[in-house]
Backbone as a ProteinNet text record, in pm:
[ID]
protein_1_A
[PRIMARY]
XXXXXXXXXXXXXXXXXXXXXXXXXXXXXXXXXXXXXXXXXXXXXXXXXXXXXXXXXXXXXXXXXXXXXXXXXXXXXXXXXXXXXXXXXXXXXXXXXXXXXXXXXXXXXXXXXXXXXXXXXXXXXXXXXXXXXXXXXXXXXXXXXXXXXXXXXXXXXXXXXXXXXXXXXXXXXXXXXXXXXXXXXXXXXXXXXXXXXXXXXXXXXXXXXXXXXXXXXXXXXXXXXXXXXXXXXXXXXXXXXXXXXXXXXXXXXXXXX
[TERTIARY]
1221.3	1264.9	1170.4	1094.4	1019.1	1084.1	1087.8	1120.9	1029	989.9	925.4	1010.7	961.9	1003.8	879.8	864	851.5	834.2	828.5	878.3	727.9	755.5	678.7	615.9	665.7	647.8	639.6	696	737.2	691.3	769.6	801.1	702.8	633.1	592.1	416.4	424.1	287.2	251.7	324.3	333.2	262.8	340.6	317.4	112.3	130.1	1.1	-123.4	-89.2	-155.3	-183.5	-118.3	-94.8	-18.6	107.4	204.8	218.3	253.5	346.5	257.6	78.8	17	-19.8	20.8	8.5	117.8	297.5	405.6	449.8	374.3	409.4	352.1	226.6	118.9	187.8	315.4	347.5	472	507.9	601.4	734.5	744.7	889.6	1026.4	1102.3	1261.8	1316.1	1291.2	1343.4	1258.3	1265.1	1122.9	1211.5	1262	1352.1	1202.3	1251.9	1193.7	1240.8	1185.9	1244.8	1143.1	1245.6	1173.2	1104.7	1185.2	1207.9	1111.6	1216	1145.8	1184.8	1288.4	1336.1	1453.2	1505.3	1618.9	1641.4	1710.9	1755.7	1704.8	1660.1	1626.7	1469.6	1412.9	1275.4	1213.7	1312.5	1316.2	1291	1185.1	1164.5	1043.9	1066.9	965.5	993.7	760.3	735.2	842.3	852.6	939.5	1069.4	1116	1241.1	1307.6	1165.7	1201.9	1094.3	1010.1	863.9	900.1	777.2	773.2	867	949.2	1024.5	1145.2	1178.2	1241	1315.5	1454.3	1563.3	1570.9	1551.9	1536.6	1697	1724.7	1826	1809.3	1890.4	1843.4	1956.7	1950.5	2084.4	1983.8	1952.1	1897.8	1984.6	1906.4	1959.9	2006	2092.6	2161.5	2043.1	1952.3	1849.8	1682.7	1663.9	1546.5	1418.2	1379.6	1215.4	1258.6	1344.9	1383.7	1453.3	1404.3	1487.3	1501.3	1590.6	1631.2	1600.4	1645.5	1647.8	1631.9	1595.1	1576.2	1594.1	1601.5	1591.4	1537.6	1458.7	1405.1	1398.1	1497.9	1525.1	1521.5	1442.6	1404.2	1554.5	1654.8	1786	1861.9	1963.4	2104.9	2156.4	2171.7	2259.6	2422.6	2515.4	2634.6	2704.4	2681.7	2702.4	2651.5	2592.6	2548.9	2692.5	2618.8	2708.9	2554.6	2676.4	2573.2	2621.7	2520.4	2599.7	2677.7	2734.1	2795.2	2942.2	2987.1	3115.6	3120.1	3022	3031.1	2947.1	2992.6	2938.7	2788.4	2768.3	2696.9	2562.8	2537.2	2501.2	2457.8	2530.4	2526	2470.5	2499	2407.8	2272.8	2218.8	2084.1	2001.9	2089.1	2036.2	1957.9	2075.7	2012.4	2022.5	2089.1	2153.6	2203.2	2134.1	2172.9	2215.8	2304.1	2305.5	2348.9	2270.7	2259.1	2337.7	2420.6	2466.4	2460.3	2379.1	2309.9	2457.1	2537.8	2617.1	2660.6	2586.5	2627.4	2560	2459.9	2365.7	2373.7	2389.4	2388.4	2211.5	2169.4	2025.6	2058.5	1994.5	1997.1	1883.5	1853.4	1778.4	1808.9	1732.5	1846.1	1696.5	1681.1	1613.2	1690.6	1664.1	1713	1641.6	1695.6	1657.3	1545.3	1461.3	1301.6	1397	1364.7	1413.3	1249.2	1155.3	1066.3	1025.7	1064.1	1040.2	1108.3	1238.5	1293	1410	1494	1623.2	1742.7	1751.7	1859.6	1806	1729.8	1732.2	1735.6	1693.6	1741.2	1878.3	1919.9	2077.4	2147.5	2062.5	2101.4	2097.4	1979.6	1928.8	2065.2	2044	2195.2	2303.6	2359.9	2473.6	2436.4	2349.2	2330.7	2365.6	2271.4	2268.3	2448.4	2499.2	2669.2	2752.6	2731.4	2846.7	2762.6	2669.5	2622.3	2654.9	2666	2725.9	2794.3	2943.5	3038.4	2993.6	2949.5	2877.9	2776	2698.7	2659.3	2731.5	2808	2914.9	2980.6	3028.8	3085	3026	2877.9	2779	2758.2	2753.8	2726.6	2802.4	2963.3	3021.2	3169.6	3056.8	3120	3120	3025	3025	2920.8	2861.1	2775.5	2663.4	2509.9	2408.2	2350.8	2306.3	2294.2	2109.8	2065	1915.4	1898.5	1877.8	1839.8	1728	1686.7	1525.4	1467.1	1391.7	1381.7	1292.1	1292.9	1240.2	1313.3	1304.7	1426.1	1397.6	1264	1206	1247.2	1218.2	1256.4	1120.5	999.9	974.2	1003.7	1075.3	1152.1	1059.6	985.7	914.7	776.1	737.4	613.4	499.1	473.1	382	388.1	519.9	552	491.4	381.9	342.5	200.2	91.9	-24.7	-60.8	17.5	-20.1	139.5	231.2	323.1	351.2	296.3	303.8	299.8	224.5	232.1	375.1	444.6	523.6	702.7	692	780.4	939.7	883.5	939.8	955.7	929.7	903	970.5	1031.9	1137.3	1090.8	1141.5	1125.6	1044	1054.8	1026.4	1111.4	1219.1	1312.7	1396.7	1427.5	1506.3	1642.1	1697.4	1842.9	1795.1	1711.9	1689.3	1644	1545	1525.3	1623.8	1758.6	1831.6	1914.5	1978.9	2019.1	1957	1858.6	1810.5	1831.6	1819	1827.2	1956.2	2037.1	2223.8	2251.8	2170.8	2135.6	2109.4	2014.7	1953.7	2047.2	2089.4	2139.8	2300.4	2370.3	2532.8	2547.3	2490.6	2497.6	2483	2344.2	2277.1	2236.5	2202	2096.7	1950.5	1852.4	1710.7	1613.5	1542	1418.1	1297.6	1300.6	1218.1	1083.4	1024.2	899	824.2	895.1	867.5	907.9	1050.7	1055.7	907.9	856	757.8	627.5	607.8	487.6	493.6	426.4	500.4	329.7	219.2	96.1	90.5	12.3	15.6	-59.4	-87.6	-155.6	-97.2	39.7	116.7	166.2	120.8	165.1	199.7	325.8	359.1	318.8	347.9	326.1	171.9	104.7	15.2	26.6	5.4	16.7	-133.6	-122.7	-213.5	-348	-299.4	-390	-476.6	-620.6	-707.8	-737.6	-791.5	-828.9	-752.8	-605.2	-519.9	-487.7	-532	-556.8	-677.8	-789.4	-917.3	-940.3	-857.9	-844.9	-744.1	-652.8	-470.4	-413.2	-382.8	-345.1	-211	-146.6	-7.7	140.6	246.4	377.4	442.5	495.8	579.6	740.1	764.8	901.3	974.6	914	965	1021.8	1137.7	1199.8	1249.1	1256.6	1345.5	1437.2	1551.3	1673.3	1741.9	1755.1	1887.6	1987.6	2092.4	2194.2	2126	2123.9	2095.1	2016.7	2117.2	2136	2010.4	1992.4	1873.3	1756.6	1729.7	1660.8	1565.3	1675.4	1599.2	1531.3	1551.8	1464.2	1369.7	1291.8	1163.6	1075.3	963.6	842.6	720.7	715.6	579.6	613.4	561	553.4	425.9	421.8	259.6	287	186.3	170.8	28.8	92.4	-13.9	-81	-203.8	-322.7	-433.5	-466.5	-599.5	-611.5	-430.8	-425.7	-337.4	-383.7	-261.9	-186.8	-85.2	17.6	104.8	91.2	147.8	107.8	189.4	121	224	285.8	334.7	243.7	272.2	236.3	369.4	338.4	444.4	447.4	570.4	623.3	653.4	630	661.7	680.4	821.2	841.3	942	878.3	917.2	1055.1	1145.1	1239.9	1275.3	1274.1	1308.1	1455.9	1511.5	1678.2	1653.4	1770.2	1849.4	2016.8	2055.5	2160.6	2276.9
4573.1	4544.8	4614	4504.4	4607.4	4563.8	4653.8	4703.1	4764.4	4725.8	4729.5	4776.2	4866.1	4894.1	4882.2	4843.7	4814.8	4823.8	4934.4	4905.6	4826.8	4707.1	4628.7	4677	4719.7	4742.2	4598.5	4548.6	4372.5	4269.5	4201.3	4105.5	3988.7	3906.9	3900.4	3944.8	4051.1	4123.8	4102.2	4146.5	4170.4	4026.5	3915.4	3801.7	3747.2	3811.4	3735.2	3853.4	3950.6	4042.1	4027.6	3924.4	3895.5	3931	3998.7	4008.2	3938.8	3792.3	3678	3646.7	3660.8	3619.5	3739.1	3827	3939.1	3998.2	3940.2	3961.6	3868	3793.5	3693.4	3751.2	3808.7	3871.1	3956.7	4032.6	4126.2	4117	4016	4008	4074.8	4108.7	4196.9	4102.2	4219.3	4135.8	4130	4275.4	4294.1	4328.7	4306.2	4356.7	4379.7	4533.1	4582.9	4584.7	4509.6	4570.7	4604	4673.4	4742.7	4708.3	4729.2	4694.1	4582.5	4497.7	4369.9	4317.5	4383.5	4347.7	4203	4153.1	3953.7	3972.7	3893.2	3807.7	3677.1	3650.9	3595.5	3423.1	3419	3285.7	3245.7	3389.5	3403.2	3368.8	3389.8	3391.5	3279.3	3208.6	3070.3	3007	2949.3	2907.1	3072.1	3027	3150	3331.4	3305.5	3430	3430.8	3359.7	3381.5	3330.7	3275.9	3231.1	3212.7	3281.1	3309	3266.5	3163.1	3137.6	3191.3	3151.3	3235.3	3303	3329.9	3405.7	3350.8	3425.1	3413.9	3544.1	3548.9	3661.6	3626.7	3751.8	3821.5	3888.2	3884.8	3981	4055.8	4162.3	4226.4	4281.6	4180.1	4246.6	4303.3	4366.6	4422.4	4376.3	4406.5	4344.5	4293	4451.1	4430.3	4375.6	4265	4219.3	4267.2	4265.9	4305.5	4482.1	4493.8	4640.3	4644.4	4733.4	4756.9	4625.8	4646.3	4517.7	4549.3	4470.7	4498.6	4417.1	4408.3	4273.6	4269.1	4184.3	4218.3	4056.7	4071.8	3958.4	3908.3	3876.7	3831.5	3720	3789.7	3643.1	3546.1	3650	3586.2	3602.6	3527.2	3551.6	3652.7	3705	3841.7	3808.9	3895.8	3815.4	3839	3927.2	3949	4028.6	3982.1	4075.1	4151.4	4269.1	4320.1	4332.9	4353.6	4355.6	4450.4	4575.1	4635	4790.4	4869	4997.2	4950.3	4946.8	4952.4	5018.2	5039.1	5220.7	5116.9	5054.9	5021.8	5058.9	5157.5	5223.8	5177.9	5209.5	5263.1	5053.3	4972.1	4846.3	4767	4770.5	4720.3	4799.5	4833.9	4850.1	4780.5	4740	4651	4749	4823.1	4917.4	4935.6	4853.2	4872.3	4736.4	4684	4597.1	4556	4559.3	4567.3	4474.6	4429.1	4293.6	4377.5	4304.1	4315.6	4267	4308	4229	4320.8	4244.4	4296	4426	4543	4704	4766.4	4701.4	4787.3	4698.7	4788.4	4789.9	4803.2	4713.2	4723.9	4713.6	4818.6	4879	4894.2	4766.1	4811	4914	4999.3	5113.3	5162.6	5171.5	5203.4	5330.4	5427.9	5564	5553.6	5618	5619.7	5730	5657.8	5758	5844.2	6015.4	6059.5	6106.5	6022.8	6117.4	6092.1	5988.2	5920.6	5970.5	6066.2	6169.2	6227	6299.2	6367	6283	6151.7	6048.6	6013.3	5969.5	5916.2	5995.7	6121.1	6240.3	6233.9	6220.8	6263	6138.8	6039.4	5919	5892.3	5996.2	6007.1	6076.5	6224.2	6339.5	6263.5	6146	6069.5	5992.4	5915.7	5859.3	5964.8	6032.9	6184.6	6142.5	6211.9	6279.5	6170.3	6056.4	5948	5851.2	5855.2	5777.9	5885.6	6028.4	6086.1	6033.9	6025.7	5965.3	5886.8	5770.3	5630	5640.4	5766	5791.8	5889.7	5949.6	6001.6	5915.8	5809	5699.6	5626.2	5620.5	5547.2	5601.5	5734.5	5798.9	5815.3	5838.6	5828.5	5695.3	5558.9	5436.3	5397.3	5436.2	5393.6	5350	5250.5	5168.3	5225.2	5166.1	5247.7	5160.7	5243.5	5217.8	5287.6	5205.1	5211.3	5188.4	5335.2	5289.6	5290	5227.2	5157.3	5131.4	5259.3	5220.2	5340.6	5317	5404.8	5505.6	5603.1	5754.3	5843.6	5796.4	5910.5	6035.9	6123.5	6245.1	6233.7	6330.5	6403.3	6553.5	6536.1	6611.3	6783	6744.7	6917.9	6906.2	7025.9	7063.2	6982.1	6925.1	6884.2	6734.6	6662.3	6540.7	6476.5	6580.3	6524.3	6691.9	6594.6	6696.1	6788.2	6788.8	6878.8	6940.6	7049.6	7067.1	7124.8	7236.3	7366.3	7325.1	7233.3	7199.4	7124.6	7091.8	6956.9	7010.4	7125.9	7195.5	7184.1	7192.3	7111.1	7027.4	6898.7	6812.1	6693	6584.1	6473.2	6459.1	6468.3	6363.9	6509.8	6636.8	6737.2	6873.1	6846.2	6962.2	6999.5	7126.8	7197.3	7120.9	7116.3	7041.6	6886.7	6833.1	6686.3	6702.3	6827	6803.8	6893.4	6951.5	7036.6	6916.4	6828.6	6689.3	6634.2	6581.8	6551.5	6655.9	6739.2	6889.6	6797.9	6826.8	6796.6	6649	6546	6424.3	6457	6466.2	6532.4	6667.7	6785.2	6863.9	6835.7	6782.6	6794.1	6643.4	6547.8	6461.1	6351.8	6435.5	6412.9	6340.3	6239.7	6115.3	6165	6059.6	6108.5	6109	6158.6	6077.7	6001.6	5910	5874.8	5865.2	5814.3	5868.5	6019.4	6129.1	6223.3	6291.5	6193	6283.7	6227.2	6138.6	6066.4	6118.4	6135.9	6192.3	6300.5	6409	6566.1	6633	6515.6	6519.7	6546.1	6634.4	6604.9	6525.9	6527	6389.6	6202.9	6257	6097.1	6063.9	5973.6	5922.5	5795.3	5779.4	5623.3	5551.9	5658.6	5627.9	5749.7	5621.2	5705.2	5653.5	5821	5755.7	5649	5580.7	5516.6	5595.6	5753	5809.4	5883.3	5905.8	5981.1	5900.5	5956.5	5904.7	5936.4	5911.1	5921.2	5895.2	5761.8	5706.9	5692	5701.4	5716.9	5826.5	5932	6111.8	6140.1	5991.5	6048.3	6137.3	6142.8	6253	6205.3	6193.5	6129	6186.2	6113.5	6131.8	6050.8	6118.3	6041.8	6013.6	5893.8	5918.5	5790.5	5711.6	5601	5640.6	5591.6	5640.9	5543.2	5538.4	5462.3	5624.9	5584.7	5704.3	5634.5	5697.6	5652.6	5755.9	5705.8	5755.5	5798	5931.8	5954.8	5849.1	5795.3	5700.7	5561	5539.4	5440.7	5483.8	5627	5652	5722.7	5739.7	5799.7	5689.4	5547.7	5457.5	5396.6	5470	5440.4	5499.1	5407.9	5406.2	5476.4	5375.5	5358.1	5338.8	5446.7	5444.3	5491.8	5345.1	5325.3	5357.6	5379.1	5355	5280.7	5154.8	5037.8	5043.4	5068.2	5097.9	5012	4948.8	4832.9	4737.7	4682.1	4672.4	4691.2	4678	4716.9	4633.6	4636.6	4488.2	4533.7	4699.6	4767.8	4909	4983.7	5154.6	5204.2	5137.6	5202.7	5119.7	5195.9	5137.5	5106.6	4948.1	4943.1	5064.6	5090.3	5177.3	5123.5	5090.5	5028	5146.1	5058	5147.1	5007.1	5051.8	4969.2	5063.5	4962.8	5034.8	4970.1	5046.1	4955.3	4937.7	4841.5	4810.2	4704.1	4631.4	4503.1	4512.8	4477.6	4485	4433.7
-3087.7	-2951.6	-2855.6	-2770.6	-2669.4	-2536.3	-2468	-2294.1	-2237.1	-2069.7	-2032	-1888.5	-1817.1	-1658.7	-1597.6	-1455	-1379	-1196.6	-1141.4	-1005.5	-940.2	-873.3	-877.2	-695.9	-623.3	-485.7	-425.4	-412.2	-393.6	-501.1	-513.9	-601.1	-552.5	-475.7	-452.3	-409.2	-389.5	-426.5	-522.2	-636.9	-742.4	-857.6	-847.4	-821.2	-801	-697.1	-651.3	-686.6	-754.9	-822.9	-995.1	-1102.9	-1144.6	-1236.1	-1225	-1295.9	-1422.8	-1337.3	-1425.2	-1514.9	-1537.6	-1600.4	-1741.6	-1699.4	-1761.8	-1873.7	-1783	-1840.1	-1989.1	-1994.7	-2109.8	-2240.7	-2214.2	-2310.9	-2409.3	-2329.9	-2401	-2455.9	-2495	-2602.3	-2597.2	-2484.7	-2435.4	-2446.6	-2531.1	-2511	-2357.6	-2294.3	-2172.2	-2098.2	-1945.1	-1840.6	-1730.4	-1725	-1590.3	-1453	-1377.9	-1238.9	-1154	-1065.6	-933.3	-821.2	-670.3	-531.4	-531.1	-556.2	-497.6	-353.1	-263.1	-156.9	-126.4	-178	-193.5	-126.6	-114.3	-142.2	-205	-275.3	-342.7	-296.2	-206.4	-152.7	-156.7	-183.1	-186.2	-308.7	-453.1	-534.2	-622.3	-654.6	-695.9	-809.5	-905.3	-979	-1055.6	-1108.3	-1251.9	-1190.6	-1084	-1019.9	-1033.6	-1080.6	-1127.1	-1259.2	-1327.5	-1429.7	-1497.9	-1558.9	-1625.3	-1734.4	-1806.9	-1899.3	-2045.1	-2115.6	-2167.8	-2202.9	-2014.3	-1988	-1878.6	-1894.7	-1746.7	-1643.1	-1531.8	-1476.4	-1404.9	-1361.1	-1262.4	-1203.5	-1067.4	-1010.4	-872.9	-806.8	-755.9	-597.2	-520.6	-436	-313.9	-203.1	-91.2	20.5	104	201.2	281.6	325.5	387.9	393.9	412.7	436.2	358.2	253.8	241.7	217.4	86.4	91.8	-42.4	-100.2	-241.9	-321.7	-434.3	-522.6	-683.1	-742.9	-901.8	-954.4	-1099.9	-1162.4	-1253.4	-1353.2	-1524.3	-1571.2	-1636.6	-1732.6	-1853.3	-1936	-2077.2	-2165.9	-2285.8	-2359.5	-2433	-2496.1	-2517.1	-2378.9	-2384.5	-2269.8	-2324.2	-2197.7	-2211.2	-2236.6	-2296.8	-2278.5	-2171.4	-2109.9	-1971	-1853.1	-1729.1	-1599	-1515	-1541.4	-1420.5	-1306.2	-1152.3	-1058.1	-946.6	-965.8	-922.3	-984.6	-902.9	-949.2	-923.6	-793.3	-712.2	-646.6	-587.9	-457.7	-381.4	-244.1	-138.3	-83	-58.3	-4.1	-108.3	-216	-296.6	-361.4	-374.4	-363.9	-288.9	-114.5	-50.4	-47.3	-127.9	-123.2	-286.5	-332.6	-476.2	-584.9	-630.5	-745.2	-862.2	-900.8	-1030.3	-1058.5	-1181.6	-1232.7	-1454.1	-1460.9	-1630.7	-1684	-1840.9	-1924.9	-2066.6	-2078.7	-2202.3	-2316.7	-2415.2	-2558.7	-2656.7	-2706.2	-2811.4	-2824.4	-2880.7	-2880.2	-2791.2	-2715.6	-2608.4	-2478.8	-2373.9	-2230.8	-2194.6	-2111.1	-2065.3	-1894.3	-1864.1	-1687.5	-1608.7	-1489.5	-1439.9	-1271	-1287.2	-1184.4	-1061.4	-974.8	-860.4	-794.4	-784	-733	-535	-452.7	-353	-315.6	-265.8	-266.3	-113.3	-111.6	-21.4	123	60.7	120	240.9	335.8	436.8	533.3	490.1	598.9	585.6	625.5	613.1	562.9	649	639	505.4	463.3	341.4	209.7	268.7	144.3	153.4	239.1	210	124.5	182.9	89.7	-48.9	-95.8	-212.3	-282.1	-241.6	-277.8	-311.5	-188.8	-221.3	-325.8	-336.1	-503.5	-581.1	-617.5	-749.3	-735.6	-661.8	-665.8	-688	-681.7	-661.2	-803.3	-880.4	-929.2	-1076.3	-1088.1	-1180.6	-1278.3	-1224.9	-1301.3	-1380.8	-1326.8	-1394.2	-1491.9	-1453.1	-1617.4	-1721.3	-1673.5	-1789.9	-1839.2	-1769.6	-1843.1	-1958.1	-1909.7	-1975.7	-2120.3	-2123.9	-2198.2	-2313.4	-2287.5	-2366.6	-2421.8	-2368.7	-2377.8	-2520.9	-2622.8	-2733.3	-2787.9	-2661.1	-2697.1	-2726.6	-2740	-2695.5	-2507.1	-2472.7	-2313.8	-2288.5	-2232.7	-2198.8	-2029.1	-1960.9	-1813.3	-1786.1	-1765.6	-1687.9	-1559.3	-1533.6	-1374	-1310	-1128.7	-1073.9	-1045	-1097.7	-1052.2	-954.6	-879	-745.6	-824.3	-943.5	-990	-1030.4	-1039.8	-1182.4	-1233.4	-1361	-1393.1	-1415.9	-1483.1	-1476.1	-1433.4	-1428.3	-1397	-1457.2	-1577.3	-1663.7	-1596.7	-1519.8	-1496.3	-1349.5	-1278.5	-1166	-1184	-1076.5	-1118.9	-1001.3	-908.3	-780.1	-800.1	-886.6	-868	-772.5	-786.3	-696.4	-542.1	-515.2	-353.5	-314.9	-430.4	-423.8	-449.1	-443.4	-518	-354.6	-232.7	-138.5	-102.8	-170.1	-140.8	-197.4	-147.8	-212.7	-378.3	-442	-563.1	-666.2	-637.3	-679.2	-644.3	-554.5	-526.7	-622.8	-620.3	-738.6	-771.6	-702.4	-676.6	-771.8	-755.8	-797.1	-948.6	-979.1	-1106.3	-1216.9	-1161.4	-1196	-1257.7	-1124.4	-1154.4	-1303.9	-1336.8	-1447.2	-1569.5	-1492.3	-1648	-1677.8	-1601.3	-1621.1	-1675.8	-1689.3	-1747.7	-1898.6	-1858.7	-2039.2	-2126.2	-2102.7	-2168.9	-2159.3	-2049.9	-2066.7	-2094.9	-2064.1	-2112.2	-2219.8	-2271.7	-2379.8	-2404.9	-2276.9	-2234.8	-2292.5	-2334.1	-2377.2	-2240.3	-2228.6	-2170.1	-2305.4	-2322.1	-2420.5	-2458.6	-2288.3	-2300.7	-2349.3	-2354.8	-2318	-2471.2	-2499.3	-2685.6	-2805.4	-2768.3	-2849.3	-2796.1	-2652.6	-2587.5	-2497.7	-2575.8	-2474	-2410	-2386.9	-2317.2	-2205.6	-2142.3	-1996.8	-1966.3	-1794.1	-1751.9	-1769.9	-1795.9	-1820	-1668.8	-1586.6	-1489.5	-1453.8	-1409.5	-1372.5	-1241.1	-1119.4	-988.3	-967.9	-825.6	-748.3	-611.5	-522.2	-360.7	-336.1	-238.7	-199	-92.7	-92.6	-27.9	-140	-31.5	-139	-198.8	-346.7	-453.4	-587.3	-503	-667.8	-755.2	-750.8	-879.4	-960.4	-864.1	-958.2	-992.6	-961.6	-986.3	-1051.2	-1095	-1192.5	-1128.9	-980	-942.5	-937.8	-1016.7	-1050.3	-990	-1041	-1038.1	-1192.1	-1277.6	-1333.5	-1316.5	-1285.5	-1204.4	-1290.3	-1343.3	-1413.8	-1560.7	-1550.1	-1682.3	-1784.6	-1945.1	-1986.1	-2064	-2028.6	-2062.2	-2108.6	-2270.1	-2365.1	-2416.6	-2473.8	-2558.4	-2704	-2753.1	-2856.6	-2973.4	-3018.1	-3127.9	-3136.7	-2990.1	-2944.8	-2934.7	-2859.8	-2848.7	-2979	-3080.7	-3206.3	-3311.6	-3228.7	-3245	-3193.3	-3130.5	-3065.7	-3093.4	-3124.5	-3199.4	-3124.2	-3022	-2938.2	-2829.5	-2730.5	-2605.3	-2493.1	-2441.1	-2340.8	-2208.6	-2137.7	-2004.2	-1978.5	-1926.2	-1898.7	-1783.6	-1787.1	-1654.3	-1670.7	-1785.5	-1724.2	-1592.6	-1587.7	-1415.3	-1388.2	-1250.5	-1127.3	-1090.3	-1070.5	-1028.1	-881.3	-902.7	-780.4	-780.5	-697	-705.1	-811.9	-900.5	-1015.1	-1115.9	-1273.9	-1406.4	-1440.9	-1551.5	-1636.5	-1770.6	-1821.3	-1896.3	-1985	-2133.8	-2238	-2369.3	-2453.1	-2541.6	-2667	-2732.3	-2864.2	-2953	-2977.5	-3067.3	-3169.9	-3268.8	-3408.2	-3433.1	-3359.4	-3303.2	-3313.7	-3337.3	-3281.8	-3237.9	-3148.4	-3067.2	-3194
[MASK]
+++++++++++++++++++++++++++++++++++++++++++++++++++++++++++++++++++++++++++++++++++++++++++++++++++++++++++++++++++++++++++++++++++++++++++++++++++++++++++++++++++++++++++++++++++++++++++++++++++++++++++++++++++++++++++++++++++++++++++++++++++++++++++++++++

């Protein structure tokens, strides 16, 4: 089983960068994306339905902003869309496919770095989005979240720490949050049990030369339940191209649902 995340920085961009020509190549059961940037009306042809595959998708109230997606080669037996927390919904973050014993999630966390209001927006995710993974966790099933988490979790996970250590998507409180993911919950990070290298980055800003310098962020996650995650093989980070200012994240598991 391979899975693939995604945050595409518009769906569309993305698109005309060549994604769709690129996404077939790789043989993926599932392809979570994030930041949309659609609505649902925008949504048409190889974009919503690539060779293959059925896409879904849970976008935002607002215009050219957030959104989620998921792309699958079988039917899922069922979409949820959505958490149930308002707030947290109209912004299109969370979306999950149900293959038999495993839950597949594509989940977009709120970037806080653009200013105060939206940190706080972020915090209210972390606190109200809790529960929902304790639930997750101990539902039975196995459960795979896939997505952009605006976190990197430690020091080794972004390459300017020390400057960054104030800064959204590197504050204590946010990567304490994740500690509390991983140790009380006993969610994996998967990339990270298979590859414990530094220099692994998913995202780069568009300033400088941070990407021809890897001056990275890893913030893209696939996070499982024990049991799934102690089936994964191989895990990439895809950089020959660019499709957006993130890399896709790929990880193979020797599972079937």
């Amino acid at each position: 089983m391979r899975i693939v995340t995604l945050n595409l920085n518009g769906l569309r961009s993305a698109t005309s960068k060549g994604f769709f020509d690129w996404l077939p190549r790789q043989e993926a059961d599932v392809i979570c994306v994030q930041e949309l940037k659609a609505q649902q009306g925008d949504i048409h042809g190889i974009m919503r339905a690539p060779d293959g595959y059925t896409g879904y998708f849970h976008c935002a109230e607002k215009k050219g902003y957030s959104g989620v997606g998921l792309y699958t080669r079988c039917l899922p037996d069922q979409i949820m869309e959505g958490t149930g927390i308002p707030e947290i919904d109209a912004e299109g973050r969370y979306l999950r496919a149900d293959f038999g014993n495993l839950f597949i999630i594509s989940l977009y966390l709120p970037s806080g770095s653009s200013g105060e209001h939206r940190q706080a927006a972020k915090f209210f995710f972390m606190e109200h989005f809790f529960p929902l993974l304790q639930s997750l966790a101990g539902c039975g099933r196995e459960v795979l979240l896939c997505g952009d988490w605006n976190i990197a979790h430690k020091e080794i996970d972004l390459k300017n720490w020390r400057s960054n250590q104030k800064n959204s998507g590197f504050l204590p409180e946010e990567r304490a949050w994740l500690s509390t993911i991983f140790d009380e919950l006993k969610l994996v990070d998967v990339f990270r049990k298979i590859n414990p290298a530094p220099d692994q980055y998913t995202w780069w800003s568009n300033r400088g030369q941070a990407w021809a310098k890897n001056v990275g962020w890893r913030i893209d996650y696939q996070i499982a339940t024990p049991g799934l995650a102690g089936k994964a093989t191989v895990a990439s980070i895809y950089k020959d191209e660019r499709f957006s200012d993130h890399a896709p994240l790929i990880i193979d598991y020797d599972f079937n649902p």
